[in-house]
N, C-alpha and C positions, 0 to 999 in steps of 0.2 A: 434706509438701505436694507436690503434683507438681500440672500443667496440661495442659493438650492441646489444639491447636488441630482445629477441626471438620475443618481443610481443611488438608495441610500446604501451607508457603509458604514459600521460601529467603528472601523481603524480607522476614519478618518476624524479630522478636529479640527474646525473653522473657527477662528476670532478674528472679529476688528473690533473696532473703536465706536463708540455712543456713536448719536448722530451728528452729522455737520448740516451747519447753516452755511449758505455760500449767498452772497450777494448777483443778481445779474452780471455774466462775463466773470467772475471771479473763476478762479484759478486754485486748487488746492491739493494736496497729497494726501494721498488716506491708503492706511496701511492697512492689509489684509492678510492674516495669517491660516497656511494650508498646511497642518501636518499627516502626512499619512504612513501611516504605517509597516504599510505594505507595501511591494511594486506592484504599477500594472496604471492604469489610464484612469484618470478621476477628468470628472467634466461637469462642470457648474455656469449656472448665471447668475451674475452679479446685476442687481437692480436701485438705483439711485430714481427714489420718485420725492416729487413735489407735492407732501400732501394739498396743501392749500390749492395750486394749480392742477395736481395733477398732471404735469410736467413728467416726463421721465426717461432715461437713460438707459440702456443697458449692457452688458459685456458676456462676452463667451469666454472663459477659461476653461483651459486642456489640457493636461499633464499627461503626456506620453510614458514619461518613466521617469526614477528616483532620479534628483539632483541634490545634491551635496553644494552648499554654499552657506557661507558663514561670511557676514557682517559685524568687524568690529571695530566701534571706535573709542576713543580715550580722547582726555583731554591734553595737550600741550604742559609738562611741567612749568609750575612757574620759576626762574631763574632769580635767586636772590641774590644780592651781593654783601657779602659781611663789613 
């Protein structure tokens, strides 16, 4: 998997995850993290290739401007009974 943004930029900072292996037809989430720093338009392609085929995938992401969103989760306390 590799990315690349249209335009480089030092405020910006891409992470994901090692590589995935996906079987034929398999189905899978992969997370991709964009922090930027600044406002304004960040534009990248995302590319999922098959080395061995040679197979491959691609995506357009576009960020028009800053969003503000927080994901959080916890676990369910466990309920004990004395």
């Amino acid at each position: 998997m590799t990315w690349k943004l249209d335009e480089e930029d030092p405020s910006i900072f891409i992470n994901g995850a090692d590589p995935i292996d996906l079987s034929m037809g398999a189905l899978k989430k992969y997370k991709l993290t964009l922090l930027a720093l600044k406002p304004g338009k960040t534009a990248m392609t995302i590319t999922f290739k098959n080395e061995d085929t040679h197979e491959y995938i691609f995506y357009r992401v576009v960020r028009l401007s800053p969003i503000f969103s927080f994901l959080l989760t916890s676990q369910e306390p466990e309920h004990r009974r004395c």
